[in-house]
PDB file of N, CA, C and O in Angstrom:
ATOM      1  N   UNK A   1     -33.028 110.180-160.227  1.00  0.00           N
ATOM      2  CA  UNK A   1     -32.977 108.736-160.264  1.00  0.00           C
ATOM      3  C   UNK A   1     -34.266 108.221-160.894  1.00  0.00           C
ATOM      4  O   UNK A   1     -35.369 108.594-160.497  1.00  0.00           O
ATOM      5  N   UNK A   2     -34.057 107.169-162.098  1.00  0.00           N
ATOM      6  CA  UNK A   2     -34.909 106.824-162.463  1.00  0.00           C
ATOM      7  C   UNK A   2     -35.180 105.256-162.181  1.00  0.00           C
ATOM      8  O   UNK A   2     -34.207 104.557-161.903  1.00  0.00           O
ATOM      9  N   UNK A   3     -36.824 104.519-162.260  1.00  0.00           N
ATOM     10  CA  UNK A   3     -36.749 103.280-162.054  1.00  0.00           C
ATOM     11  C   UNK A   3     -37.263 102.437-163.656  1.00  0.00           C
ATOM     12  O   UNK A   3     -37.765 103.148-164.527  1.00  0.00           O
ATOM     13  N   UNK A   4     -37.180 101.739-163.774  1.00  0.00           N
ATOM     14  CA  UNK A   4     -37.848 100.335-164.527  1.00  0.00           C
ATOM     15  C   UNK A   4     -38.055  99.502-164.091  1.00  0.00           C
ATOM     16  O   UNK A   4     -37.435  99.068-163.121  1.00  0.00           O
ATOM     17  N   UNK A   5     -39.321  98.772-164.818  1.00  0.00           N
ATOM     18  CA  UNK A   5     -40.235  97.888-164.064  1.00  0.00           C
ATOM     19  C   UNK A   5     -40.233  96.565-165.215  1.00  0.00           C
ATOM     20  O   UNK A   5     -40.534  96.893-166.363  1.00  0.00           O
ATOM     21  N   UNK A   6     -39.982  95.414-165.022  1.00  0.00           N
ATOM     22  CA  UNK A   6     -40.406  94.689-165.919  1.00  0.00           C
ATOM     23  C   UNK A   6     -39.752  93.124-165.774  1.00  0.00           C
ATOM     24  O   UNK A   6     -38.865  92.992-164.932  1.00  0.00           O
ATOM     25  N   UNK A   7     -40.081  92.165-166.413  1.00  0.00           N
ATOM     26  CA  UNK A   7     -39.052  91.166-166.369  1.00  0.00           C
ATOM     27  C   UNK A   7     -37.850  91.235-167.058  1.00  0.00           C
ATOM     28  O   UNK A   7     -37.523  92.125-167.843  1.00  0.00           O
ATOM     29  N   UNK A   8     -37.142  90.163-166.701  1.00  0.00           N
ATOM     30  CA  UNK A   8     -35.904  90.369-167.460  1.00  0.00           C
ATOM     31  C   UNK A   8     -35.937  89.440-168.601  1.00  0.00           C
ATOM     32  O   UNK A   8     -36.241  88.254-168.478  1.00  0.00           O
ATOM     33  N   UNK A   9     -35.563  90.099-169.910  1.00  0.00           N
ATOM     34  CA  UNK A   9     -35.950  89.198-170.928  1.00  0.00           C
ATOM     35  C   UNK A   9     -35.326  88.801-171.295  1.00  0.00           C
ATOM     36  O   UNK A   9     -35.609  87.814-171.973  1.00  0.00           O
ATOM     37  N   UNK A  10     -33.765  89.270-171.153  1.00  0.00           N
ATOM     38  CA  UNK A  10     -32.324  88.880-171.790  1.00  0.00           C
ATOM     39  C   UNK A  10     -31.049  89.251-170.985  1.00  0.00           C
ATOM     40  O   UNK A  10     -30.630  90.396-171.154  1.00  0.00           O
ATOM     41  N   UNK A  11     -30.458  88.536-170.236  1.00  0.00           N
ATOM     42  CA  UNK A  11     -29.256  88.900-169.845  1.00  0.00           C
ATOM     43  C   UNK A  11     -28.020  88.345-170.589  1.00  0.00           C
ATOM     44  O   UNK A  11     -28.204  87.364-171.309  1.00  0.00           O
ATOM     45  N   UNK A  12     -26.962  88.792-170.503  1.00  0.00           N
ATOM     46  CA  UNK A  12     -25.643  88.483-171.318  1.00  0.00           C
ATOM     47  C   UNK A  12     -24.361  89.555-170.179  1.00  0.00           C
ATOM     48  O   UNK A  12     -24.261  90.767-169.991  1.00  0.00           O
ATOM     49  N   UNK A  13     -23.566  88.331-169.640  1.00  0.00           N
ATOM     50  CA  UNK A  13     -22.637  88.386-168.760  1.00  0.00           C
ATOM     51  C   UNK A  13     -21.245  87.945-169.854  1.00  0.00           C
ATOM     52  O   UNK A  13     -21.169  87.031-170.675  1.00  0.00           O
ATOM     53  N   UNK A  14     -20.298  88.940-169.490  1.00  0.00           N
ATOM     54  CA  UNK A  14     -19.184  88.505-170.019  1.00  0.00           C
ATOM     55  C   UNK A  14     -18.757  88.007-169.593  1.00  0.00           C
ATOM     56  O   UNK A  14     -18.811  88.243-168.386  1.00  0.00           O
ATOM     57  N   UNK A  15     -17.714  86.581-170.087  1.00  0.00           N
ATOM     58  CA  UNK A  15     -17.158  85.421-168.900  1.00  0.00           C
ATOM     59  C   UNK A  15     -16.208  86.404-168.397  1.00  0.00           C
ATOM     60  O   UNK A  15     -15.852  87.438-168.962  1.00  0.00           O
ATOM     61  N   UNK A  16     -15.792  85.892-167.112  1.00  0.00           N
ATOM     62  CA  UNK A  16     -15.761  86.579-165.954  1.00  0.00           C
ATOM     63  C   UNK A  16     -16.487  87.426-164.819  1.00  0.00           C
ATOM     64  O   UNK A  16     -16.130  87.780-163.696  1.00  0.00           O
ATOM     65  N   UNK A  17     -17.570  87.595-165.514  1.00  0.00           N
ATOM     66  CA  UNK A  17     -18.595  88.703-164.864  1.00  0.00           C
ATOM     67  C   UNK A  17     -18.409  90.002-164.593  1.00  0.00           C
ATOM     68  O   UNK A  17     -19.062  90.615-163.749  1.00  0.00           O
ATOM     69  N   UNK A  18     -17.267  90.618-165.484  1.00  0.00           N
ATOM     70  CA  UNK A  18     -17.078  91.767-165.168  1.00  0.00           C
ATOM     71  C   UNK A  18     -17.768  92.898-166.105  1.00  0.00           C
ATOM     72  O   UNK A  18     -17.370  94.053-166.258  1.00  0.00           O
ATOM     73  N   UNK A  19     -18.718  92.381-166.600  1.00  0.00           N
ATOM     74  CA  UNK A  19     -19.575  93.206-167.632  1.00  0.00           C
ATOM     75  C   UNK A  19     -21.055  92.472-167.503  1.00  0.00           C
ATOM     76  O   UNK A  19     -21.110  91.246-167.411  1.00  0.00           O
ATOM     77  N   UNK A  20     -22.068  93.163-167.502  1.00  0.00           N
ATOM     78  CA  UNK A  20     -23.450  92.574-167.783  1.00  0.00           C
ATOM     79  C   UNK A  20     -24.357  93.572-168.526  1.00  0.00           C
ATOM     80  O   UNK A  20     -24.298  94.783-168.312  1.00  0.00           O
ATOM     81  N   UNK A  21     -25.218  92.993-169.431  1.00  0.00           N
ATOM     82  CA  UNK A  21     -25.945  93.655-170.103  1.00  0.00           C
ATOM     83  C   UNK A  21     -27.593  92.838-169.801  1.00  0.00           C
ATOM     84  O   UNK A  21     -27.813  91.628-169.750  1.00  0.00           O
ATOM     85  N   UNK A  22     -28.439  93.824-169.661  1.00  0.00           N
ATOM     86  CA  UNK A  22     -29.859  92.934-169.607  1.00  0.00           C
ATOM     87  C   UNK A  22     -30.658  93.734-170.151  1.00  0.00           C
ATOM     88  O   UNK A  22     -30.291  94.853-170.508  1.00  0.00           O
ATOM     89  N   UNK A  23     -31.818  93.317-170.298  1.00  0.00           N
ATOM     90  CA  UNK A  23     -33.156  93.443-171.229  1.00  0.00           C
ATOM     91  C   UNK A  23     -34.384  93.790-170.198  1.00  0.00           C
ATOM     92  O   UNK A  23     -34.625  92.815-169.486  1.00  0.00           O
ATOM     93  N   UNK A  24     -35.085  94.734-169.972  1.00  0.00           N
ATOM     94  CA  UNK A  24     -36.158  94.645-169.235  1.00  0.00           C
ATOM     95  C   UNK A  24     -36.985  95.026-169.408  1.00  0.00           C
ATOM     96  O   UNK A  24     -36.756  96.174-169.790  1.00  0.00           O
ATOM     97  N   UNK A  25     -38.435  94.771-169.396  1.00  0.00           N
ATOM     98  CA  UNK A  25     -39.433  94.796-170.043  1.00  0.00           C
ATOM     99  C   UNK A  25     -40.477  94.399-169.868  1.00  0.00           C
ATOM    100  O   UNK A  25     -40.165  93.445-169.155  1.00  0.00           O
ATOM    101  N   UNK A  26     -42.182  94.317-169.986  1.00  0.00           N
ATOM    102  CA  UNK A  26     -43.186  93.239-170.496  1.00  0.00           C
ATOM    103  C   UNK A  26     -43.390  92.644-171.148  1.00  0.00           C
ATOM    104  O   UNK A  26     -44.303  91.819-171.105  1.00  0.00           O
ATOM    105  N   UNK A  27     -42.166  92.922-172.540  1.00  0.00           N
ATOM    106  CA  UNK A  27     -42.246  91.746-173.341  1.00  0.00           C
ATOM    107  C   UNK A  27     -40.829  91.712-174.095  1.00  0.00           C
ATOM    108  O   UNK A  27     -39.974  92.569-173.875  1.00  0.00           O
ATOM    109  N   UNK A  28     -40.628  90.565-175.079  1.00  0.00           N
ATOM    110  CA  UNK A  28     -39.125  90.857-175.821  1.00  0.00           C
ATOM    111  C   UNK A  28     -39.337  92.213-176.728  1.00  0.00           C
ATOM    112  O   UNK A  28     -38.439  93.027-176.941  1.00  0.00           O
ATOM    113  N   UNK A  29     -40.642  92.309-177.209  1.00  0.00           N
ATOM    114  CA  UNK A  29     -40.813  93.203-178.154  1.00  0.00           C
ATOM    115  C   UNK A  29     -40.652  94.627-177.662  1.00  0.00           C
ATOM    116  O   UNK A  29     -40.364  95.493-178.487  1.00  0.00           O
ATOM    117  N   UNK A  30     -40.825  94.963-176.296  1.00  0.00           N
ATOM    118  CA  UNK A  30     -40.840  96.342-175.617  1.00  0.00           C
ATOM    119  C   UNK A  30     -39.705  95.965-174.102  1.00  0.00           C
ATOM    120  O   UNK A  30     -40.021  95.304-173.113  1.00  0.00           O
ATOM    121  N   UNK A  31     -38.268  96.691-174.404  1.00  0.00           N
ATOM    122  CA  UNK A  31     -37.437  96.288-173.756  1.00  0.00           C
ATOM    123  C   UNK A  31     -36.633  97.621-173.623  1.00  0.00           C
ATOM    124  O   UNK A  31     -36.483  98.401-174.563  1.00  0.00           O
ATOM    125  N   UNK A  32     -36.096  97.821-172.281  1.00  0.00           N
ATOM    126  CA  UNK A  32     -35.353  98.864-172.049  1.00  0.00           C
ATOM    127  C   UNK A  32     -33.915  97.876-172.139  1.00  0.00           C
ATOM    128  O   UNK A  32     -33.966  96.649-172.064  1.00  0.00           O
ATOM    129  N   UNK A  33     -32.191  98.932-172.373  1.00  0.00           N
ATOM    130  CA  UNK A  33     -31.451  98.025-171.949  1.00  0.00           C
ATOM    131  C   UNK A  33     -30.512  98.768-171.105  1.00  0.00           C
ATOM    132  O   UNK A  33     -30.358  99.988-171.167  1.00  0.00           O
ATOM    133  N   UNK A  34     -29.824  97.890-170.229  1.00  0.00           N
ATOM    134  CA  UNK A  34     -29.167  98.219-168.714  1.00  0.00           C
ATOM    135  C   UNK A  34     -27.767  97.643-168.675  1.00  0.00           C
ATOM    136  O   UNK A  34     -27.505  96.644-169.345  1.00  0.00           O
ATOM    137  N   UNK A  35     -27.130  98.058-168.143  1.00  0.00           N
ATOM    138  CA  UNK A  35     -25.708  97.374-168.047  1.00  0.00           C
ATOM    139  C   UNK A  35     -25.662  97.292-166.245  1.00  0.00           C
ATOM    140  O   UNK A  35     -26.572  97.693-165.519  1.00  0.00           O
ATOM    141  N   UNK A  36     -24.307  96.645-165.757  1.00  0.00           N
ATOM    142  CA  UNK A  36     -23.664  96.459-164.502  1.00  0.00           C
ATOM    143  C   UNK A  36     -21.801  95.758-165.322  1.00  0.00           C
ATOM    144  O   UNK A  36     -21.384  94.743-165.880  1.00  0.00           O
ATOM    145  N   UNK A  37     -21.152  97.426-164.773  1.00  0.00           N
ATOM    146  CA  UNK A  37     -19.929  96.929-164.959  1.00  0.00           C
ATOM    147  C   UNK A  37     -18.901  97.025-164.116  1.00  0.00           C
ATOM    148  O   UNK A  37     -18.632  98.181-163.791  1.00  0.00           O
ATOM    149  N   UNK A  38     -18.020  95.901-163.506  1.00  0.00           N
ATOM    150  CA  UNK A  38     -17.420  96.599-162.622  1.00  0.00           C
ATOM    151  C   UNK A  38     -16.048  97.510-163.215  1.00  0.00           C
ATOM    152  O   UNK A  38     -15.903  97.720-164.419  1.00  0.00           O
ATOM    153  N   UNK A  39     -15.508  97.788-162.630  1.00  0.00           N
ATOM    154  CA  UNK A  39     -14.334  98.695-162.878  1.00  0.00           C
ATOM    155  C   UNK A  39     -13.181  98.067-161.958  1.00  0.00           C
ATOM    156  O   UNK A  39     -13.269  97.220-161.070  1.00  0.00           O
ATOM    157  N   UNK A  40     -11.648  99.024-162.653  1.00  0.00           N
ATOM    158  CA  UNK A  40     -10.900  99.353-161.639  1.00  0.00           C
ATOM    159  C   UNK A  40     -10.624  99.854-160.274  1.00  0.00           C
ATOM    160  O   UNK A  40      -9.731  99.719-159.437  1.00  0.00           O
ATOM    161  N   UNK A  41     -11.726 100.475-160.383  1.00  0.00           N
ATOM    162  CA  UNK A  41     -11.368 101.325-159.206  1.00  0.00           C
ATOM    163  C   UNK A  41     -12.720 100.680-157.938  1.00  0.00           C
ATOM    164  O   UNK A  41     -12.875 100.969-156.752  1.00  0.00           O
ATOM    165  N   UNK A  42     -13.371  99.890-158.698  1.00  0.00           N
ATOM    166  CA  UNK A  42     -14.295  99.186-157.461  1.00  0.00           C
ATOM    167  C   UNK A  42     -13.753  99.155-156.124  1.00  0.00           C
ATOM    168  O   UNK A  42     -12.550  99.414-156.177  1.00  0.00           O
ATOM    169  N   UNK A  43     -14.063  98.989-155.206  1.00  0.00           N
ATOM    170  CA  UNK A  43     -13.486  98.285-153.682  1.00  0.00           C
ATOM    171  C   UNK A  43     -14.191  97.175-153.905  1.00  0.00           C
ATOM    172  O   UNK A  43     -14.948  96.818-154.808  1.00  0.00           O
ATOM    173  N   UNK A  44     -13.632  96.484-152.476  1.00  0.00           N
ATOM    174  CA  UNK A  44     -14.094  94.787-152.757  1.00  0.00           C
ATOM    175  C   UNK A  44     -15.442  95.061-152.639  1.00  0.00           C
ATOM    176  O   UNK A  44     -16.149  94.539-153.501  1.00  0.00           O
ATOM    177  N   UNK A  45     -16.064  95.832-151.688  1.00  0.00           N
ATOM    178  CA  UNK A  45     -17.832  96.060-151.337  1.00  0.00           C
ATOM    179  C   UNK A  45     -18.539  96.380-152.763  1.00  0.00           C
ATOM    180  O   UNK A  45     -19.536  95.954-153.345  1.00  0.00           O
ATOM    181  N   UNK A  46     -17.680  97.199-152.997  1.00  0.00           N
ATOM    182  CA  UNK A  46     -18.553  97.353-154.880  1.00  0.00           C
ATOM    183  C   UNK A  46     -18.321  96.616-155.265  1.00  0.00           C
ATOM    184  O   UNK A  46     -19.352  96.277-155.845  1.00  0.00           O
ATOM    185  N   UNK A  47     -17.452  95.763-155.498  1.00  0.00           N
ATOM    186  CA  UNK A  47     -17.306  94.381-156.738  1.00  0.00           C
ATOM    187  C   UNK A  47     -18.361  93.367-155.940  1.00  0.00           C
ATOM    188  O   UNK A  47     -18.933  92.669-156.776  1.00  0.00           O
ATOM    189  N   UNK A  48     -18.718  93.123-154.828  1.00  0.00           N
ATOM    190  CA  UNK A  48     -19.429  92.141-154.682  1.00  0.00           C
ATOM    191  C   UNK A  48     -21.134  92.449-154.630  1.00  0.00           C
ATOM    192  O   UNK A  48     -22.082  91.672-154.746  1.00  0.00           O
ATOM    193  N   UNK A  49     -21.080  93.929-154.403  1.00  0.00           N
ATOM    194  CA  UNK A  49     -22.537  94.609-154.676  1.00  0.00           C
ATOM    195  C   UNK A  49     -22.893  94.253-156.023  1.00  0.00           C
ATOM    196  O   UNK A  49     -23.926  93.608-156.206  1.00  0.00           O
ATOM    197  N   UNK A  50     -22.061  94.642-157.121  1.00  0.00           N
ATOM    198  CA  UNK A  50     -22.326  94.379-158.255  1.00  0.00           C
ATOM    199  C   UNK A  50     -22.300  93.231-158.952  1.00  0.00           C
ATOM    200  O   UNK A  50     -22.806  93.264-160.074  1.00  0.00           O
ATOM    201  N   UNK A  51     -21.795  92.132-158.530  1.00  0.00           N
ATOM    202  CA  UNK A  51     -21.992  90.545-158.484  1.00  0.00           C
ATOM    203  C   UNK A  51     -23.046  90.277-158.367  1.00  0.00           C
ATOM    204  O   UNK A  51     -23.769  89.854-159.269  1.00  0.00           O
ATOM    205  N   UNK A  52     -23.456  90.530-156.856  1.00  0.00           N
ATOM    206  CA  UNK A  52     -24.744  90.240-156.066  1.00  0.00           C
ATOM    207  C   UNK A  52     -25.926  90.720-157.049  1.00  0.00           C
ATOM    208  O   UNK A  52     -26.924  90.000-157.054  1.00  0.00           O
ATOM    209  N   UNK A  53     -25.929  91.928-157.934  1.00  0.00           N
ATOM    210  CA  UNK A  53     -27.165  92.325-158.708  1.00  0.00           C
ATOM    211  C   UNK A  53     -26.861  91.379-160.268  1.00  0.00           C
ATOM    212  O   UNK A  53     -27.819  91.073-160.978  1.00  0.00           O
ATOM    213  N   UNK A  54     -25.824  91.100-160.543  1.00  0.00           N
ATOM    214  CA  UNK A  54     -25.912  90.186-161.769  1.00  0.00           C
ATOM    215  C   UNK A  54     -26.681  88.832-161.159  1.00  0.00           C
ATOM    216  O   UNK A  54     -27.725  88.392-161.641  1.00  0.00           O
ATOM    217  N   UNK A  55     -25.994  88.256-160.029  1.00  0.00           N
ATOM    218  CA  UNK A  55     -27.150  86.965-159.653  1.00  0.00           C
ATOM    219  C   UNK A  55     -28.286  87.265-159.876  1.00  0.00           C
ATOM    220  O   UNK A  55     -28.972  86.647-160.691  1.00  0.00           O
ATOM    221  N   UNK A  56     -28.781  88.446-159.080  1.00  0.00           N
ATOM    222  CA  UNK A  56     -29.820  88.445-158.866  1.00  0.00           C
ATOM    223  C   UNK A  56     -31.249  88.563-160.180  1.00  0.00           C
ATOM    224  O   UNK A  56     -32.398  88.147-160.330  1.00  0.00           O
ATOM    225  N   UNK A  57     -30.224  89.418-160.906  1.00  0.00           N
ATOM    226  CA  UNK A  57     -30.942  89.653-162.759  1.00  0.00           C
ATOM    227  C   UNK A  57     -30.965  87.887-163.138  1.00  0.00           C
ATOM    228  O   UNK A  57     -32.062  87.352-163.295  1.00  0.00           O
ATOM    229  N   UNK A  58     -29.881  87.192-163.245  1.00  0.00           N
ATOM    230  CA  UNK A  58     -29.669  85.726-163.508  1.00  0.00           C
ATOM    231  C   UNK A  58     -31.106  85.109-162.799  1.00  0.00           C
ATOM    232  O   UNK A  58     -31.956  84.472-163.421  1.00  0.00           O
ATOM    233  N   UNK A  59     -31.158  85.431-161.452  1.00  0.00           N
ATOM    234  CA  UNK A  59     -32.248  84.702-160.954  1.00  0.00           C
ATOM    235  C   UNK A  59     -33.637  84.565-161.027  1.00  0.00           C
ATOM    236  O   UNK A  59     -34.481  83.724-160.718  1.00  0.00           O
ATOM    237  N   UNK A  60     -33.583  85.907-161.647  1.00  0.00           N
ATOM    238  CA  UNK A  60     -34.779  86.749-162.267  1.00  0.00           C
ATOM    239  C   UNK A  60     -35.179  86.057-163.624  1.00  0.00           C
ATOM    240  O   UNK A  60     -36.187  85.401-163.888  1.00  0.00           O
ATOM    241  N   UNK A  61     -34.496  86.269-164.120  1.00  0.00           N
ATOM    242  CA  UNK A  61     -34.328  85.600-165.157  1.00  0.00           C
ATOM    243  C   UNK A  61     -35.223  84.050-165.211  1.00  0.00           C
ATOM    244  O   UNK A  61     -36.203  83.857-165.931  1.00  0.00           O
ATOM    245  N   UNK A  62     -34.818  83.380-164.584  1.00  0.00           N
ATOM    246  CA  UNK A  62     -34.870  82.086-164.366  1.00  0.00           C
ATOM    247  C   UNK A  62     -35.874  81.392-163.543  1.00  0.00           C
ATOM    248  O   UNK A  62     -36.170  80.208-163.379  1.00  0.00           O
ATOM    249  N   UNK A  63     -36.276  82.445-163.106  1.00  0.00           N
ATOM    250  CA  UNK A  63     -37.925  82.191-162.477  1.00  0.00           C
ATOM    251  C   UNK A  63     -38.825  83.092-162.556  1.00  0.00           C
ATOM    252  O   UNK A  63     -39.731  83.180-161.728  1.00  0.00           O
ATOM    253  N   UNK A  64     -38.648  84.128-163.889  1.00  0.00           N
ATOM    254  CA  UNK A  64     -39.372  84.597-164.291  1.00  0.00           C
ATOM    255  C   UNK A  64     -39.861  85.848-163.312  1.00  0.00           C
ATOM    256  O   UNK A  64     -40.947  86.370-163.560  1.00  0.00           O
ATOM    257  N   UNK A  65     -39.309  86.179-162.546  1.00  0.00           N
ATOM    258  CA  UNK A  65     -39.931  87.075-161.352  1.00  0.00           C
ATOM    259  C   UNK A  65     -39.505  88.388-162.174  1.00  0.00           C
ATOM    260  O   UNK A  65     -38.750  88.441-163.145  1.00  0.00           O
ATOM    261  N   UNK A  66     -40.271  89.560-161.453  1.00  0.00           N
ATOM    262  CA  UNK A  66     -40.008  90.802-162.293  1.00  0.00           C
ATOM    263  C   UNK A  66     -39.421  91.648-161.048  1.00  0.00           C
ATOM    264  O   UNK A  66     -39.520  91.612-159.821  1.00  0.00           O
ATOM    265  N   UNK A  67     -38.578  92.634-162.276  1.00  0.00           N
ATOM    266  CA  UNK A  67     -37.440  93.709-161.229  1.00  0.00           C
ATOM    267  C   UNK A  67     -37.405  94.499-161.377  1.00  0.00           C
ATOM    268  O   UNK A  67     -37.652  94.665-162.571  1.00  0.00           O
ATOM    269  N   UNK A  68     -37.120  95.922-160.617  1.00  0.00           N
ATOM    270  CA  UNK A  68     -37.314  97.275-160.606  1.00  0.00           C
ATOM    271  C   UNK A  68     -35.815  97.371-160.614  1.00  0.00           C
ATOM    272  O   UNK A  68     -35.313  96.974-159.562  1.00  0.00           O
ATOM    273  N   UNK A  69     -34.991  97.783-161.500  1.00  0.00           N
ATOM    274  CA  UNK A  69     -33.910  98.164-161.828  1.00  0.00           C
ATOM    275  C   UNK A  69     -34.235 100.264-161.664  1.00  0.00           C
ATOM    276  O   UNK A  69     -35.047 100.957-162.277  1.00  0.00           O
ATOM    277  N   UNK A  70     -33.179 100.674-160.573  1.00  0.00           N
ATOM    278  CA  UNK A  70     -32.723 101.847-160.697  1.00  0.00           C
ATOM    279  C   UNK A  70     -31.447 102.418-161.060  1.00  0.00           C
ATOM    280  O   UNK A  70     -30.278 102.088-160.858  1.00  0.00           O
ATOM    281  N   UNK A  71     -32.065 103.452-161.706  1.00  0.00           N
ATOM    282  CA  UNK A  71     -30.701 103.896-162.801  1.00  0.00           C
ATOM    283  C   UNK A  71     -30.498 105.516-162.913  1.00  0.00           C
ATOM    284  O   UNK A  71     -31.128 106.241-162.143  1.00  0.00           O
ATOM    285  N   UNK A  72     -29.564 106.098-163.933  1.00  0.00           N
ATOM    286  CA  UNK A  72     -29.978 107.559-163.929  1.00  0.00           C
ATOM    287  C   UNK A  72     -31.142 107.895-164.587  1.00  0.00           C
ATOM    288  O   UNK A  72     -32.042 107.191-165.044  1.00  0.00           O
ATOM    289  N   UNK A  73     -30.940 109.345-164.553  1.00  0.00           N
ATOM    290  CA  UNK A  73     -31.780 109.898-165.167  1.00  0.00           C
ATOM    291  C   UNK A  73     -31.512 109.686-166.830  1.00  0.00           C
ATOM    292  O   UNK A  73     -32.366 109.714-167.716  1.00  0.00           O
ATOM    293  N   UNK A  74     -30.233 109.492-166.952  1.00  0.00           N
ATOM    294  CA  UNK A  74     -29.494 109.634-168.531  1.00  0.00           C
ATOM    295  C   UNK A  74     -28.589 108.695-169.100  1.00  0.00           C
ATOM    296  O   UNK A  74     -27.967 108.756-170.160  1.00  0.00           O
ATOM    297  N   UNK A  75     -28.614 108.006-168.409  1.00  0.00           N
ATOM    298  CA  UNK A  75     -27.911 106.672-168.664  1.00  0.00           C
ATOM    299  C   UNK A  75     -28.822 105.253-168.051  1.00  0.00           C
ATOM    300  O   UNK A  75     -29.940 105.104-167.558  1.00  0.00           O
ATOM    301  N   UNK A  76     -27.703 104.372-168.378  1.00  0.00           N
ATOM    302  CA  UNK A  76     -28.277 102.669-168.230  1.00  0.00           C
ATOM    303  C   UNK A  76     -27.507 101.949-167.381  1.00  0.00           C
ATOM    304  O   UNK A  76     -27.478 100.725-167.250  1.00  0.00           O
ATOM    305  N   UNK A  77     -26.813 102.877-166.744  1.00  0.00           N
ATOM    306  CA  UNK A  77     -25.846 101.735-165.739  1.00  0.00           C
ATOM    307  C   UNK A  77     -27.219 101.897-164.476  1.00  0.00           C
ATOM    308  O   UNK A  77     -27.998 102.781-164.121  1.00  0.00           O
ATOM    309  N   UNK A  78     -26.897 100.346-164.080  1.00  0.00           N
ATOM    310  CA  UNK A  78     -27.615 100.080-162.583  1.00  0.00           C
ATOM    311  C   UNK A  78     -27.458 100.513-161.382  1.00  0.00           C
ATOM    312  O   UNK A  78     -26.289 100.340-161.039  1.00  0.00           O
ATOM    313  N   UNK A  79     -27.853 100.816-160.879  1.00  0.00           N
ATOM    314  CA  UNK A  79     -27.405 101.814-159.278  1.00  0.00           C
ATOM    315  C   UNK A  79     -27.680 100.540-158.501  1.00  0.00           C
ATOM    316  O   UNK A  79     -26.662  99.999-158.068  1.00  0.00           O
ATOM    317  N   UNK A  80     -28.647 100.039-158.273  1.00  0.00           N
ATOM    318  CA  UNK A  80     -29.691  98.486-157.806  1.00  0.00           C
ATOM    319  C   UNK A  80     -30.734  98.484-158.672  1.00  0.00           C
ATOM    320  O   UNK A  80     -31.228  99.022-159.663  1.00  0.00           O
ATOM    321  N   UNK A  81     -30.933  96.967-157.203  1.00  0.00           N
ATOM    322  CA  UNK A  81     -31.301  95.863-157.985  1.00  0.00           C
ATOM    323  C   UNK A  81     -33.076  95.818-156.857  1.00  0.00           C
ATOM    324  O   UNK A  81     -32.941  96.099-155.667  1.00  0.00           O
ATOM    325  N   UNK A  82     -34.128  95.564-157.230  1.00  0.00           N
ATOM    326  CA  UNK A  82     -35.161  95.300-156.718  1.00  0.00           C
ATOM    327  C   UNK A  82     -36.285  93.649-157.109  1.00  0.00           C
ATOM    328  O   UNK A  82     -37.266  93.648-157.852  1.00  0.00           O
ATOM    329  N   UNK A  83     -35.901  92.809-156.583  1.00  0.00           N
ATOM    330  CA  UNK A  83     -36.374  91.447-157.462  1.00  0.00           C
ATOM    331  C   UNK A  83     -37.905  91.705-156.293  1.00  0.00           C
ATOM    332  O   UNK A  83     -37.996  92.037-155.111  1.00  0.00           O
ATOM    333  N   UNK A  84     -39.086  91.293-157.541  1.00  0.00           N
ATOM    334  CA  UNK A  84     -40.211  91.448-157.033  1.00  0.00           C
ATOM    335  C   UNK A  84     -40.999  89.990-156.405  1.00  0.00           C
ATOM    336  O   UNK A  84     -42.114  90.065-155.888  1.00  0.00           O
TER     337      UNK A  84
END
C-alpha cells in the first residue's frame, strides 16, 4: 500500500458521480493522478464509502486543505481518503 501527500489540484467527477478523477500534488506543475470508481458490484456500504471520499476530495479542494490519498502499490484507484 502506497500513500500521497499533497493538495488537490484538480478534481473532475462524472455527472452522476460514478467516476472521479483527481490531481494531487504541491503544485499543478508536479501532480500525481487518482481515480474513485464505483462499480456494479459495489454494496450500498461501498457506494457510499466511495461518495463519501469524492466529497471529501471536493472539499479539499475548496478549502485548500491537503490529503493523503492511499492507493496500490501499482495502480491509482483510491483505497481512502485522509483530509489533513
Amino acid at each position: 500500500m502506497a500513500a500521497t501527500t499533497g493538495l488537490v489540484q484538480y478534481l473532475l467527477v462524472q455527472p452522476g458521480g460514478t467516476y472521479a478523477c483527481v490531481y494531487v500534488g504541491p503544485s499543478p506543475a508536479f501532480v500525481e493522478a487518482f481515480f474513485v470508481m464505483h462499480e456494479a458490484t459495489d454494496t450500498a456500504h461501498s457506494d457510499a464509502f466511495k461518495a463519501s471520499m469524492i466529497d471529501g476530495l471536493a472539499q479539499a479542494l475548496a478549502s485548500r486543505r491537503e490529503v493523503t490519498v492511499n492507493h496500490g502499490d501499482i495502480d491509482s484507484r483510491i483505497d481512502s481518503l485522509e483530509l489533513r
